[in-house]
C-alpha positions in Angstrom: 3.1 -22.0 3.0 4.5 -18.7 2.6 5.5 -16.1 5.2 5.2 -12.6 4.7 5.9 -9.9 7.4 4.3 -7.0 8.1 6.1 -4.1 9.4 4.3 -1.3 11.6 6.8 1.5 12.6 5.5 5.1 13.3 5.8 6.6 9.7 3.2 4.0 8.8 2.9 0.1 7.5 4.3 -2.3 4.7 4.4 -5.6 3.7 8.2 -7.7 2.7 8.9 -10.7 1.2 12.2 -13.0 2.1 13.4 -14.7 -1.1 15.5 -17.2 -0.8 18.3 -17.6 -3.4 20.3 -20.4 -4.3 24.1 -21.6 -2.6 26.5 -18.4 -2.0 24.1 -15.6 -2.2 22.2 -13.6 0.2 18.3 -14.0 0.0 16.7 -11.2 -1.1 13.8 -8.9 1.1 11.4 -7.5 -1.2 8.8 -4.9 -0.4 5.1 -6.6 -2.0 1.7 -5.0 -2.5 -1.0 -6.0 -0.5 -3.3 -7.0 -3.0 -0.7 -9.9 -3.6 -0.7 -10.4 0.1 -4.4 -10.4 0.8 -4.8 -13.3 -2.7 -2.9 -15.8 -1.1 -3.8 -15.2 2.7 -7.5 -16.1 2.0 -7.0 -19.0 0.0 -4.9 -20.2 2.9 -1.8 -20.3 1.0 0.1 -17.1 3.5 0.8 -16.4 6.8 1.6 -12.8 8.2 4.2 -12.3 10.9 3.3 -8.9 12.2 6.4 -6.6 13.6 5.7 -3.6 15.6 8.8 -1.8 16.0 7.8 0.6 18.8 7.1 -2.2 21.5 9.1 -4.8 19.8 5.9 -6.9 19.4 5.7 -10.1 16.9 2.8 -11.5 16.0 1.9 -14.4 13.7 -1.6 -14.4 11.8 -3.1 -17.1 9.1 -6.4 -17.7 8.3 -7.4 -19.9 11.5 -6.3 -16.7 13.4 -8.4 -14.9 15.9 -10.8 -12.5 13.9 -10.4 -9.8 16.2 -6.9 -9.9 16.0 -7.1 -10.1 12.0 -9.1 -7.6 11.6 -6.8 -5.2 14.1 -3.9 -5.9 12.1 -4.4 -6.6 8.4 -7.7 -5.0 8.6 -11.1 -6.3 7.2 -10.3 -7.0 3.9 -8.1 -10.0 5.0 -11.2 -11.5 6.6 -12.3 -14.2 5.3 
């Protein structure tokens, strides 16, 4: 399954990636559309860790997740 994060600071919201490489290097944090995001969260395939920076607050979403919560979040295009 893949993991995405979304980050909520107070200049606004975005969504990264964690690529992981192979042996000796560093994995790689990409910055992804939410399009791509939204694809694989309804089929199932993603799960969103959600980071709010102010409070320090983590939060981890998928598609069996509270509505409320889903909607609060992502918003209501990630509802399924």
């Amino acid at each position: 399954m893949e993991r995405y994060t979304k980050v909520i600071d107070l200049m606004g919201s975005y969504f990264t990636k964690e690529y992981k490489k192979k042996k000796n290097h560093k994995n790689k944090i990409r910055e992804v559309k939410e399009d791509t995001v939204r694809k694989f969260f309804l089929q199932g395939k993603a799960e969103v860790m959600i980071i709010i920076e102010e409070s320090q607050k983590e939060l981890l979403l998928n598609i069996d997740s509270n509505t409320e919560d889903i909607e609060k979040y992502l918003g209501r295009s990630f509802l399924p």
